[in-house]
Backbone as CSV, one residue per row, in Angstrom:
resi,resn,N_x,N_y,N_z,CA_x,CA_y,CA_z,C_x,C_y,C_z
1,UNK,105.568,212.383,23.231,105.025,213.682,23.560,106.172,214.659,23.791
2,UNK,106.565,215.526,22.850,107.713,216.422,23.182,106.688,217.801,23.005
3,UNK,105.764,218.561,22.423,105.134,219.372,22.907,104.920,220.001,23.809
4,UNK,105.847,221.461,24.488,106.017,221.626,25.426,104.870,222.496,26.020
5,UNK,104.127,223.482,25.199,103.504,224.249,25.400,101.853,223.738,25.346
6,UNK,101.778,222.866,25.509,100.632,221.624,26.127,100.670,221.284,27.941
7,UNK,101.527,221.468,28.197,101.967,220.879,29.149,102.737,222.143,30.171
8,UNK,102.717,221.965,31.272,103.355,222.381,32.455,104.400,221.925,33.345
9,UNK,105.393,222.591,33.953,106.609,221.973,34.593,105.784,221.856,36.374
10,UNK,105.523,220.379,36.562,105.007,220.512,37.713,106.236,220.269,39.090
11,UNK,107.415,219.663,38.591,108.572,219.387,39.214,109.750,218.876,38.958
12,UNK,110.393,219.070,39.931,111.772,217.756,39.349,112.284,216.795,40.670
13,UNK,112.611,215.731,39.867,113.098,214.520,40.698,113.992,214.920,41.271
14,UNK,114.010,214.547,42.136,115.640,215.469,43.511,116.544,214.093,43.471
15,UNK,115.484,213.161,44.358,116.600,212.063,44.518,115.966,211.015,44.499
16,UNK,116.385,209.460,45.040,115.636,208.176,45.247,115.437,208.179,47.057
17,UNK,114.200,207.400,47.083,114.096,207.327,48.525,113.832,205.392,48.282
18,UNK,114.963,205.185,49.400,114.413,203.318,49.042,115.298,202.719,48.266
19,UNK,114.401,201.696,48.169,115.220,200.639,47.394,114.344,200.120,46.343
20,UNK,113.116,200.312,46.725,112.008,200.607,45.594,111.520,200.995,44.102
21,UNK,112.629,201.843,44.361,112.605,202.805,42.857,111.846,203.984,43.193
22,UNK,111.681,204.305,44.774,110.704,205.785,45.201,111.600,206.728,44.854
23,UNK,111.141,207.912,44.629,111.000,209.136,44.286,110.998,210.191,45.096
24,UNK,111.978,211.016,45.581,111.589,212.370,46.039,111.658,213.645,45.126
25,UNK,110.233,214.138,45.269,110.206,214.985,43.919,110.125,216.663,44.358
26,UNK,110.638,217.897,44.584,110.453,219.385,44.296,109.361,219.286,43.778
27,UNK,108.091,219.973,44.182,106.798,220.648,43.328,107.052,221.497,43.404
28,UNK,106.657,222.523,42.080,107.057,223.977,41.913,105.336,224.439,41.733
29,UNK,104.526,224.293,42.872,103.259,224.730,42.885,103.122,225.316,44.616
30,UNK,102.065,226.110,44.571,101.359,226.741,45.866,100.893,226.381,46.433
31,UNK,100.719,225.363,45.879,99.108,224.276,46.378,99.420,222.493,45.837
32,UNK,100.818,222.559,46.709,100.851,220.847,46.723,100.035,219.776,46.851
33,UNK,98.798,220.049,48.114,98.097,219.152,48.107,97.081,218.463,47.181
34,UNK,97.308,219.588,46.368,96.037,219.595,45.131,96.086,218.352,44.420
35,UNK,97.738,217.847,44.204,98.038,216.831,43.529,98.483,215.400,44.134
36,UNK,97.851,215.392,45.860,97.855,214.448,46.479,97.045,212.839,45.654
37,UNK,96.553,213.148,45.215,95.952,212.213,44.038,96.184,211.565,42.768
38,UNK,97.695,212.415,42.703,97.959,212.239,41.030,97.993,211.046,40.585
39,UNK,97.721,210.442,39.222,97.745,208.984,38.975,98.530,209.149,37.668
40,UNK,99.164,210.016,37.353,99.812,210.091,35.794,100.672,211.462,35.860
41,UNK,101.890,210.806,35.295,103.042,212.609,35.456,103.912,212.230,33.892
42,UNK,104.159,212.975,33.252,105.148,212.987,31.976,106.116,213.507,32.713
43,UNK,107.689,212.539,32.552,108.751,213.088,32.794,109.129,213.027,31.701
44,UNK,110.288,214.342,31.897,111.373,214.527,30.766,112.736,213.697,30.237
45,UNK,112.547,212.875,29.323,113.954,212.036,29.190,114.318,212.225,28.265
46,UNK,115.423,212.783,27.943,116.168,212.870,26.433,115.490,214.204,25.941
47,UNK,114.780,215.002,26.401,114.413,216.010,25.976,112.643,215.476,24.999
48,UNK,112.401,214.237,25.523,110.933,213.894,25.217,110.379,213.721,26.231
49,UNK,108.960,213.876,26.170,107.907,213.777,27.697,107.272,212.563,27.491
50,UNK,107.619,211.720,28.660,107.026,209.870,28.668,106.366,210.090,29.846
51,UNK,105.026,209.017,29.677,104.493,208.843,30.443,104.052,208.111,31.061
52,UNK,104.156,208.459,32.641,104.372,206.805,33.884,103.050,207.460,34.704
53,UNK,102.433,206.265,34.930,101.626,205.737,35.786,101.951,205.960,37.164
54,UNK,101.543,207.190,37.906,102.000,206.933,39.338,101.171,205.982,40.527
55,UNK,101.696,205.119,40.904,101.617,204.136,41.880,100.756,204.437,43.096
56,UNK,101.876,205.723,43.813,101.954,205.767,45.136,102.496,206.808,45.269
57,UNK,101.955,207.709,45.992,102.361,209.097,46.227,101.859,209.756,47.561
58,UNK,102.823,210.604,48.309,102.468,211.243,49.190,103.401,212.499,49.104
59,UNK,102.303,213.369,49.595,102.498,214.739,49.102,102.912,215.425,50.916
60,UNK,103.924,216.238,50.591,104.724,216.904,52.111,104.501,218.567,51.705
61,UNK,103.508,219.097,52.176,102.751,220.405,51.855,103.920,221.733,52.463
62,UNK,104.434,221.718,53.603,105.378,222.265,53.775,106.757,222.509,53.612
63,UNK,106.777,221.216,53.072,108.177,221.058,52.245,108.041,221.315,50.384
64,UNK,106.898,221.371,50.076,106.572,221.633,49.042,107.246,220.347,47.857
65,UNK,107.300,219.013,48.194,107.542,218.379,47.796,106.698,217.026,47.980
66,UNK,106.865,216.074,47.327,106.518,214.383,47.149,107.494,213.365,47.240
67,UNK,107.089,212.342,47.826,107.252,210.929,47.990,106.429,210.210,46.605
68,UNK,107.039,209.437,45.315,106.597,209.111,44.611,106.631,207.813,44.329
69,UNK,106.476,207.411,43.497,106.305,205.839,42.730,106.423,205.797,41.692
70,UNK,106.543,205.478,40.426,106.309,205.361,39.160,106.341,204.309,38.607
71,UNK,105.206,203.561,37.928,105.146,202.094,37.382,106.426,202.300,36.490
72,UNK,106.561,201.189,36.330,108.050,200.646,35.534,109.429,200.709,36.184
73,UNK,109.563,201.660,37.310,110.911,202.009,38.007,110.467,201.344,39.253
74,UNK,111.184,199.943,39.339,111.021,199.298,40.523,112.266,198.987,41.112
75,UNK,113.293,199.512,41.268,114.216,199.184,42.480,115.206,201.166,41.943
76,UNK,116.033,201.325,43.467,116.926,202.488,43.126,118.373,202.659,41.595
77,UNK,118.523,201.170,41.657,119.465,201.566,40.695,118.897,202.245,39.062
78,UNK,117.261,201.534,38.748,117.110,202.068,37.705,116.349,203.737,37.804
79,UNK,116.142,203.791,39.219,115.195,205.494,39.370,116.599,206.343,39.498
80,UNK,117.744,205.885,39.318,118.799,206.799,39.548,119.157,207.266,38.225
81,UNK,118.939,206.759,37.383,118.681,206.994,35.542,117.977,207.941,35.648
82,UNK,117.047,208.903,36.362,115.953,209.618,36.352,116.406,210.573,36.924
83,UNK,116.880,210.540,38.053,117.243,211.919,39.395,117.502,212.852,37.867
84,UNK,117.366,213.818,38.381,117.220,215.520,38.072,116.106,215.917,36.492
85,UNK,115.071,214.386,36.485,114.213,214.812,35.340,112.873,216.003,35.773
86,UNK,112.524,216.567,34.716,112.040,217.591,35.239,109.993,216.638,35.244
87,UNK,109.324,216.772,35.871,108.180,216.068,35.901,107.020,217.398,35.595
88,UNK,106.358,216.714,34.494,105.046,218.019,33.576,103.467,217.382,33.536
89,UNK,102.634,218.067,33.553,101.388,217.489,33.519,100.589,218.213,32.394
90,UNK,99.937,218.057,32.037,99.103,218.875,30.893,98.367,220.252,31.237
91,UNK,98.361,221.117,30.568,97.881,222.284,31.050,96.510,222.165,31.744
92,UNK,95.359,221.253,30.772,94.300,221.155,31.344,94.372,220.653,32.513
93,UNK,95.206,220.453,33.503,95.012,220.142,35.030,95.551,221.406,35.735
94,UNK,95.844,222.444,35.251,95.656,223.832,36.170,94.662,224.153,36.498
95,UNK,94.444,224.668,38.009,93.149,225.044,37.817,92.914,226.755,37.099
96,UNK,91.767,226.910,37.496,91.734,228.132,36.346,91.682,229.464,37.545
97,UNK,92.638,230.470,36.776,92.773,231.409,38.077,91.465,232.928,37.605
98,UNK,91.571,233.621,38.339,90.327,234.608,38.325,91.147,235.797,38.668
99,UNK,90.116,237.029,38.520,91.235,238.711,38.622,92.124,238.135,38.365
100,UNK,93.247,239.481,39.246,94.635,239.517,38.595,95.378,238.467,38.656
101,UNK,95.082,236.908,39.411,95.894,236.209,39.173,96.514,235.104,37.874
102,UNK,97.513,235.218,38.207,97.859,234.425,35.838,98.714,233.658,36.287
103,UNK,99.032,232.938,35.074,99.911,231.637,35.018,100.408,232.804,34.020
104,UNK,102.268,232.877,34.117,102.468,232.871,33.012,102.459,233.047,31.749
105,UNK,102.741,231.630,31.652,102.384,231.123,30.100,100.990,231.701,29.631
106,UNK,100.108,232.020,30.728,98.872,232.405,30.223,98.508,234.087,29.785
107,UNK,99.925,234.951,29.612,99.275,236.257,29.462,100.202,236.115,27.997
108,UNK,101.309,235.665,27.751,101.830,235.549,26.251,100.861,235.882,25.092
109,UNK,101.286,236.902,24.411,100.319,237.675,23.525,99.513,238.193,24.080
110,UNK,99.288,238.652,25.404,98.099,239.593,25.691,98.424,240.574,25.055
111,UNK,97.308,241.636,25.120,97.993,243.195,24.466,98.100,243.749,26.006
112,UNK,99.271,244.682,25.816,99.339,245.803,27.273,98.684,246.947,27.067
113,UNK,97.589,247.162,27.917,96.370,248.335,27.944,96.854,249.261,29.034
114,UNK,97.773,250.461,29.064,97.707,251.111,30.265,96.986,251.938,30.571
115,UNK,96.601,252.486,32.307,95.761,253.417,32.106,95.998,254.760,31.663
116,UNK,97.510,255.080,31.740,97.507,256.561,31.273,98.281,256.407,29.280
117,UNK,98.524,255.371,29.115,99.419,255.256,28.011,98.939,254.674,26.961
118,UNK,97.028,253.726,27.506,96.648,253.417,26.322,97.439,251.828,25.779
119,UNK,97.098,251.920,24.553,97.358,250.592,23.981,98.983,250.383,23.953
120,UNK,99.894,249.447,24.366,100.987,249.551,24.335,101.878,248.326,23.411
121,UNK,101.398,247.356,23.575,102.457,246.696,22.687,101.693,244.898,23.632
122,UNK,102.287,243.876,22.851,101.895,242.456,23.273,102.752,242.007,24.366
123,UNK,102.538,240.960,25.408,103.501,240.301,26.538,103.961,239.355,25.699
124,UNK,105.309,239.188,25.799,106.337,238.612,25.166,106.428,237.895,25.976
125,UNK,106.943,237.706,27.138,107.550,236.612,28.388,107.156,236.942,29.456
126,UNK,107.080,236.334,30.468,107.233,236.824,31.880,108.418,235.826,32.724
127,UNK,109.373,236.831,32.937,110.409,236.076,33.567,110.707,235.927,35.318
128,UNK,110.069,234.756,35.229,110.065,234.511,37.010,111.269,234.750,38.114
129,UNK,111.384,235.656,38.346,112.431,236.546,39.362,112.302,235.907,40.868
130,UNK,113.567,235.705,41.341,113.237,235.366,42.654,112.577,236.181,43.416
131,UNK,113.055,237.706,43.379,112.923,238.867,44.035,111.281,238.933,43.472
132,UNK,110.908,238.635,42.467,109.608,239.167,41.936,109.327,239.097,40.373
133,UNK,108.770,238.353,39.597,108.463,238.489,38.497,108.249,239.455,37.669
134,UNK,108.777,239.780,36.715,108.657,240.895,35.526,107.930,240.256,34.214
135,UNK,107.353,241.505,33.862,106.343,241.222,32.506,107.249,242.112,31.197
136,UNK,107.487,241.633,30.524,107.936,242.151,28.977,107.311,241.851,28.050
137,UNK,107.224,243.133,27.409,106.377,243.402,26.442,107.042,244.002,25.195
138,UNK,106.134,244.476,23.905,107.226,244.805,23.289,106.507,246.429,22.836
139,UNK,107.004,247.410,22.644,106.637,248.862,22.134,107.458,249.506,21.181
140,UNK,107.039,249.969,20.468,107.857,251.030,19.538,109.237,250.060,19.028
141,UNK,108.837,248.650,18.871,109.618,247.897,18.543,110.839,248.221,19.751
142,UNK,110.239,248.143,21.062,111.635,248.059,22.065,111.102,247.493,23.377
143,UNK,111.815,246.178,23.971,111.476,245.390,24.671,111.270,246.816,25.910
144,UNK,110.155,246.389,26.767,109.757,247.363,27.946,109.687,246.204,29.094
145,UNK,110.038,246.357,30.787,109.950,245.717,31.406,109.591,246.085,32.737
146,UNK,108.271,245.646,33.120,107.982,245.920,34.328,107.520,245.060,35.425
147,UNK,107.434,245.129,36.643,107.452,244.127,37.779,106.344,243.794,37.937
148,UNK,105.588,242.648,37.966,104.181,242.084,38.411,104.171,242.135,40.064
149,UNK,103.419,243.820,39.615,103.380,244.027,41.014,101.429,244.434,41.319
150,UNK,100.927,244.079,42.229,99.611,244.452,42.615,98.920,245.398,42.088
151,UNK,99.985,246.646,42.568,99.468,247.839,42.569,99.811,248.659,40.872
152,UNK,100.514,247.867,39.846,100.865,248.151,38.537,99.588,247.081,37.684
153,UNK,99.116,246.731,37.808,98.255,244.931,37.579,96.457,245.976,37.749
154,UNK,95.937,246.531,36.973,94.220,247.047,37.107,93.401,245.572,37.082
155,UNK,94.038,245.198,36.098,92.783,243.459,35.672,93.324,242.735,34.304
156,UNK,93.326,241.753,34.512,93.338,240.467,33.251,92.058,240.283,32.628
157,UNK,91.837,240.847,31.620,90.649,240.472,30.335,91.389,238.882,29.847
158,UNK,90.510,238.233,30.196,91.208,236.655,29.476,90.001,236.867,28.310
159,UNK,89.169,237.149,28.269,88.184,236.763,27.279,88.404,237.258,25.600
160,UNK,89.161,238.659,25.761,89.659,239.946,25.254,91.357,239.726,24.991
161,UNK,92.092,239.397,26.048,93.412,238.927,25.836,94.155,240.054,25.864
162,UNK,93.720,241.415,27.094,93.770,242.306,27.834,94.529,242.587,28.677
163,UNK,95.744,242.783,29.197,96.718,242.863,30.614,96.435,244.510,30.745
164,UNK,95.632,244.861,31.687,95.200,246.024,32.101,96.266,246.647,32.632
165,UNK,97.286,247.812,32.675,97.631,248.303,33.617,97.751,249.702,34.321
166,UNK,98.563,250.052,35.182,98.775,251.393,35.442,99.945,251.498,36.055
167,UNK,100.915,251.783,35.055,102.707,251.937,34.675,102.804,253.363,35.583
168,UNK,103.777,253.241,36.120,104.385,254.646,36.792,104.867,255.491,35.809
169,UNK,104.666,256.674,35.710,105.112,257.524,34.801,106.462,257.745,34.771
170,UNK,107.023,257.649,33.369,108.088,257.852,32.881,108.923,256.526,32.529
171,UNK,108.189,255.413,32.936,108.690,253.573,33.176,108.895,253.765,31.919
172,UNK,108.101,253.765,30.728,107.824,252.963,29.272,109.434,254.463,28.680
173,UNK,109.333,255.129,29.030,110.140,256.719,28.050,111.512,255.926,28.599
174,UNK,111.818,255.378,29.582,113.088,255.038,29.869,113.805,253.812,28.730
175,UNK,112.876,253.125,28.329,113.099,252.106,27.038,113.081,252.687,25.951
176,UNK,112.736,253.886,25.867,112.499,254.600,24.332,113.623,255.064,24.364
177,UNK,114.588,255.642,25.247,115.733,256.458,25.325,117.147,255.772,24.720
């Protein structure tokens, strides 16, 4: 399974806990507990996604991380072959978000609808900022970039494939220049 765009980055292996072959894993989710249950994770090896059977898992909600297991990795020397793999699950285990909230990966090719500017051009990327995520798009054949911010965000048409917004005036003329 090397197909990346099937799939989601749900974490990465930090370190070994044990002698076991346990797992301490970074979740890069909001909602750790969700996956207190997991029974199956594709990690990344060699730049292919394999897939292990998880054992045994406990999920640390404030630390935003896991205590793991993975069938086949039974003592530390061979889970140390692993430390810093990145761990993915299939898209169909997101849950599904509503209004303005998006995954991502999930507005790629929307069209940008503003309210004063009209039809503008498709979302190209959204690049996850520490400070705050930005949406790029493309116009007049010239990358445009603005902050996924609340009050710029009217509504997500998923049905339509719609990113509603309302751009501060003069944002989009500064990329044309």
């Amino acid at each position: 399974m090397s197909d990346r765009s099937a799939y989601f980055q749900l974490g990465t292996l930090l370190r070994t806990h044990g002698v076991k072959g346990d797992f301490i894993a970074a979740l890069d989710t909001d909602s750790p507990a969700r996956y207190k249950k997991l029974s199956l994770v594709y990690l990344e090896v060699d730049e292919v996604l394999k897939e292990y059977n998880v054992t045994k898992i406990s999920v640390k909600e404030k630390e935003r991380s896991a205590t793991l297991h993975l069938q086949g990795i039974e003592d530390m020397t061979t889970a140390e072959n692993y430390l810093k793999c990145r761990l993915f699950l299939p898209l169909s285990m997101l849950p599904k978000l509503r209004g303005k909230k998006f995954y991502f990966h999930e507005i790629a090719g929307f069209m940008v609808q503003d309210k004063s500017l009209g039809t503008l051009g498709p979302v190209t990327t959204v690049y996850d900022r520490s400070e705050q995520p930005v949406v790029e798009f493309e116009y007049k054949e010239k990358k445009v970039l603005f902050p996924c911010h609340d009050k710029l965000i009217v509504k997500i048409d998923r049905e339509n494939r719609i990113f509603h917004t309302d751009l501060p005036d003069g944002l989009v003329d500064l990329y044309l220049e």
